[in-house]
N, C-alpha and C positions, 0 to 999 in steps of 0.2 A: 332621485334618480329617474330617471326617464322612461319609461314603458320599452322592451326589447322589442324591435320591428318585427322579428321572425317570432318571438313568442305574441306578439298582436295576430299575423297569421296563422299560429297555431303547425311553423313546419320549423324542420330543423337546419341547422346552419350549413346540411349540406345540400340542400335541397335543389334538387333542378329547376331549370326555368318553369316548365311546361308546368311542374306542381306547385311552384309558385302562382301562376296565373288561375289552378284549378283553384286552390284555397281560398286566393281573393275573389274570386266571380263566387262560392258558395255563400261566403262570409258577409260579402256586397248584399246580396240578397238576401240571406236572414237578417240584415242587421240596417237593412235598407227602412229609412223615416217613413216611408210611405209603406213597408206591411206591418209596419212598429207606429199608428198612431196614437197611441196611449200612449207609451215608453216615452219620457222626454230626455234619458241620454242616449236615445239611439244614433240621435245625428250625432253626437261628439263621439260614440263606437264607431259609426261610421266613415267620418270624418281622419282618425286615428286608422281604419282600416285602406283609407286612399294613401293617406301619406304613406303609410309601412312598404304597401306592395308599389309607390311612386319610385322611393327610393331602392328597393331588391328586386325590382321589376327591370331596372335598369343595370348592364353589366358595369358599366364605370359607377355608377356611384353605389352601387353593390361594395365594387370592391374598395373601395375610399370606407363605404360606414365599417365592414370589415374590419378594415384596420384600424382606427381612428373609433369607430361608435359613433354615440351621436355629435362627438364634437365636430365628425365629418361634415355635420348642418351646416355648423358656425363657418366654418371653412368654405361654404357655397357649395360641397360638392367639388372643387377648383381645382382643376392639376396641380398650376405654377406656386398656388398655397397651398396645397399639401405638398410638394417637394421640400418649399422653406418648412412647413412646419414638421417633414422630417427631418432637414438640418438641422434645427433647431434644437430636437429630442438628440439628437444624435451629439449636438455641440456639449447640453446641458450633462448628458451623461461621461462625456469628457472631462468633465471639468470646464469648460467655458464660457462659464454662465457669470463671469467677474464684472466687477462694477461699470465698465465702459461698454457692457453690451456686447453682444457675438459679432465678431470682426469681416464680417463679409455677409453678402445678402444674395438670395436666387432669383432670379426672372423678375427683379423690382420691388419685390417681399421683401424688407430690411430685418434680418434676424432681429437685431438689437430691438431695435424700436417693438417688432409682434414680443421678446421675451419679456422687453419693459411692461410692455402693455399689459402681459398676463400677469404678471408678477407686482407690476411697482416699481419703478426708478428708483424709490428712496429704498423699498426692500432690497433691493440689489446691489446697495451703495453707490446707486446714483443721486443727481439731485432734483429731485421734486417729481410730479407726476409728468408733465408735458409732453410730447408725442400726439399722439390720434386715438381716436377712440378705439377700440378693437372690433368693436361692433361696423364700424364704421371697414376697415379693410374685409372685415368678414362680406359685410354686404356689397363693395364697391361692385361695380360694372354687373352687378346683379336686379334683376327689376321684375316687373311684369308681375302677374299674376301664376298660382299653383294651382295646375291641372294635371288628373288624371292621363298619360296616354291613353291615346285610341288603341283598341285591341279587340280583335279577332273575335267574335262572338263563340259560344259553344257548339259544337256537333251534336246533334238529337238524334237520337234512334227511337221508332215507336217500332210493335209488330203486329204484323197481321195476319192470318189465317185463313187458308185458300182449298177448296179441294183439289185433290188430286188433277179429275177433271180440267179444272182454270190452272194448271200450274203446267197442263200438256197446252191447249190452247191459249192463255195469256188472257189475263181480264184485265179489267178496273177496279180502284177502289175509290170514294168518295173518304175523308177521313174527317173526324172535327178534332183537332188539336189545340192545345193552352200550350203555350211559349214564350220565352222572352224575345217581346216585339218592340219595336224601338218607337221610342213615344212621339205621341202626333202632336203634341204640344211644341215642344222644342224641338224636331226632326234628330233625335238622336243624341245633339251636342251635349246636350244636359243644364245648359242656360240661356238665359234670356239674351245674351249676348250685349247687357248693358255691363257698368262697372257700379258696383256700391260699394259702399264702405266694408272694409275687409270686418266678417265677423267676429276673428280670432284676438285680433290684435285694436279693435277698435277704431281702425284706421292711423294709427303711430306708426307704424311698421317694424316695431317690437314686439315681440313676445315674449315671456317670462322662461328659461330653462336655466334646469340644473345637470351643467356635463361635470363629467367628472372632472376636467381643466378649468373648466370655464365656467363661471356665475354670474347672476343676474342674467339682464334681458339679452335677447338675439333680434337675429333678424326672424321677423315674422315667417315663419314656414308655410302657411298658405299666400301669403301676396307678397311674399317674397321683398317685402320692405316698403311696396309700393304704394300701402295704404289702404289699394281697391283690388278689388275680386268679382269674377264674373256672378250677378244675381243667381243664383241657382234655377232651375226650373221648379216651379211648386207642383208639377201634377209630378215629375219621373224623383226629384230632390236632389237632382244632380247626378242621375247614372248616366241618362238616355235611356232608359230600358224602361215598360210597361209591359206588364202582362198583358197578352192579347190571345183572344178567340180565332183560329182560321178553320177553314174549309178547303181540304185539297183534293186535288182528284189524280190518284197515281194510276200509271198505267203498270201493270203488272207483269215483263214480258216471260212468253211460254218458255218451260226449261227450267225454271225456278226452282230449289230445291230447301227443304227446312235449313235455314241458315242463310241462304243468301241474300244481301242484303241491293237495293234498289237505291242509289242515292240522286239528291235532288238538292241541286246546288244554290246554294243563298238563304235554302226555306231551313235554317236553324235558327239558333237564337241570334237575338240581337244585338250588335257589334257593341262593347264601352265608348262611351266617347263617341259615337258616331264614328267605329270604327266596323269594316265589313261582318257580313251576316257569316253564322256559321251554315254548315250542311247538315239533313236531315237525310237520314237513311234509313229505310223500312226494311226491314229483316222481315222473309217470309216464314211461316210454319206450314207444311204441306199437310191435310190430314189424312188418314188412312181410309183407303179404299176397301170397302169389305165386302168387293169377287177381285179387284185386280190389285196383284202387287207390282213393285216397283224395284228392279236393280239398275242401279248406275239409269242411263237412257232407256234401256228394255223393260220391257212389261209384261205382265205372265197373269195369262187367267186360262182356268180349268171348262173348257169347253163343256158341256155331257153332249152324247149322239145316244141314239137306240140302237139296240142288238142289230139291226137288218140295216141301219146307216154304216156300220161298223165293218159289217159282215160284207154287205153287201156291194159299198160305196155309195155315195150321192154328194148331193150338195146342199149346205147349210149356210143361212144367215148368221152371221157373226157381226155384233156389235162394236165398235170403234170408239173415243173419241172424236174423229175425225167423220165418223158416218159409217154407217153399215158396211159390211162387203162379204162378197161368197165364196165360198171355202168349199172347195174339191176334198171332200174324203175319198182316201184310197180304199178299193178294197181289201177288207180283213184286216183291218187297222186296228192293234190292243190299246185298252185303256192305258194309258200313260206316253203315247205317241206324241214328239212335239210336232210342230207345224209352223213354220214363220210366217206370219204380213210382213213383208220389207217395209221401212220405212212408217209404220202404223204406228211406232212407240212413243219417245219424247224427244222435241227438239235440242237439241245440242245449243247451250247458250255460248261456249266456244267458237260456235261458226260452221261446224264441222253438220255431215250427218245424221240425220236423227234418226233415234233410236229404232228397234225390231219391237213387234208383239209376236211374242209366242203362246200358240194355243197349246194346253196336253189333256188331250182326248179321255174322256171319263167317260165310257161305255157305260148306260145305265139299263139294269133290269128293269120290266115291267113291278107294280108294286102291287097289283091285285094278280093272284092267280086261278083263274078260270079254267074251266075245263081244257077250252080252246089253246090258253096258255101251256096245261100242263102235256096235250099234247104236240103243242108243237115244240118245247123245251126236249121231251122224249125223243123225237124226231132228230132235234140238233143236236143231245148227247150222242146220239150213235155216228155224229161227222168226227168227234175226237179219237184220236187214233192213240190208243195208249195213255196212262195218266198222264196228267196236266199236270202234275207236282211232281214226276220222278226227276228231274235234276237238282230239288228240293235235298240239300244234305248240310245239316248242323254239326 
């Protein structure tokens, strides 16, 4: 019995496409000849893991092996012979199946002659073998060689970690990433683009299977009867893929926030088959600021002023991302008073906007107290007029 295609893959038979194609790209590359050069069934793991996902990779002949298994092979895959060969089942379980063969044929496909064929003329109480070989309508109008489709390489995601700072103004980053790059050898296709003798089948364009219907040879499943097969490439062994080293340089725009991700189209992995690159996308992490926080586009850091900036008013340097700038205290201004900078916060990666900084005022005492301190503190207690805590009630 034949190896199940979805348990080669390792999914189940309801599986979607998308996790069909996930299983085979991980399965391709752990069981890839060239990271297995010791192993010497890897190429035949391999090999078994192209064909599985050739065949459920594809929606018609998904649903032909579906129904049918692997005698779907023998059958080419074929609409017009799987129709007959459901008449067929359908005639046999009627009763039909008498000695003169099933009385009507579809699209050219002579019942009679495919149920002789599977069966035996003389089992059937006909006479003699005569007819065509089976093998032979299995593989008619079928040729060429068996190749992977080209397919969509994977999506990458790396991350990287920004301060706050670069995530208000927008930086760079230089990165060094390992990925699957498409090999320089073969430019992707995965062979040499000559034809040799088919491996599998030794150039007969048979192969040995046991379907549940149908015994002895087939048509060869990798050259498809032809004989010849594209030489492999020796450095990728037939993916297209090599692992490669790059160097990118992302630009990082301002606004960014932990989680958002930057994408850069093409520079994923490298397509099957010389089929397109995936995307790479760098998800940022912002890290924490420790004087300014961060809500939504606004930004909040605790200013201090002195008792007599407070009291008195003046004006203060306040630091930015963006550059310094001076800040009008009112006078008599209490600790905890906000203050906006328009527009000082974080750009809006929307479009829209950018953000406020808000300053709140932290009135600070003196830390040494001197004489001079203590009386001029004397002096300032007699400006408060009544306790400072009587609307103070728990």
């Amino acid at each position: 019995m034949a190896d199940d295609y979805y348990q080669i893959l390792g999914v189940p038979r309801t599986a979607s496409a998308d996790d069909l194609k996930k299983a085979f790209r991980k399965l391709a590359r752990q069981h890839h000849p060239d990271v297995n050069p010791g192993d010497k069934g890897a190429e035949e793991k391999f090999k078994r893991i192209n064909t599985a996902f050739e065949v459920l990779g594809d929606a018609k002949k998904r649903a032909l092996y579906d129904e049918f298994g692997e005698d779907a092979e023998k059958i080419g895959f074929d609409e017009k012979k799987a129709a007959a060969y459901r008449q067929y089942r359908a005639a046999q379980a009627a009763g039909g199946s008498g000695g003169g063969g099933i009385p009507f044929s579809t699209e050219g496909v002579d019942l009679g002659d495919l149920f002789n064929d599977i069966f035996g003329r003389a089992g059937a109480g006909g006479g003699g073998a005569g007819g065509f070989d089976i093998n032979d309508l299995f593989s008619r109008g079928r040729g060429g060689s068996r190749s992977t489709a080209a397919e969509r390489g994977d999506d990458l995601t790396t991350r990287v970690q920004v301060s706050l700072a670069e995530a208000v103004t927008g930086t760079e980053r230089t990165l060094t990433l390992q990925r699957p790059g498409r090999c320089s050898k073969c430019h992707g296709e995965g062979n040499t683009g000559k034809l040799v003798t088919c491996p599998t089948c030794n150039g007969t364009g048979r192969a040995r299977r046991g379907g549940a219907m149908f015994g002895g040879s087939g048509v060869c499943p990798t050259c498809r009867g032809s004989g010849k097969a594209p030489e492999p490439c020796s450095q990728c062994g037939g993916s297209g893929i090599k692992e490669e080293t790059t160097r990118l340089t992302v630009k990082i725009p301002a606004g960014v926030i932990t989680g958002s991700k930057v994408r850069l189209a093409g520079q994923g992995a490298a397509g099957i088959q010389g089929g397109p690159p995936g995307d790479l996308y760098i998800e940022t992490e912002v890290a924490e600021h420790p004087l300014v926080r961060r809500e939504g586009d606004d930004l909040y850091l605790d200013l201090p002023v002195t008792v007599s900036e407070a009291l008195l008013g003046g004006e203060v340097r306040v630091p930015t991302f963006q550059g310094e700038v001076t800040l009008k205290v009112p006078p008599g201004s209490q600790s905890g008073r906000k203050m906006r900078l328009k527009g000082r916060g974080v750009p809006s990666l929307r479009g829209g906007a950018p953000g406020d900084m808000y300053l709140l005022l932290q009135v600070k005492v003196p830390e040494e107290a001197t004489d001079e301190v203590r009386a001029a503190a004397e002096t300032l207690s007699r400006a408060y007029r009544g306790d400072v805590r009587r609307e103070l009630s728990l």
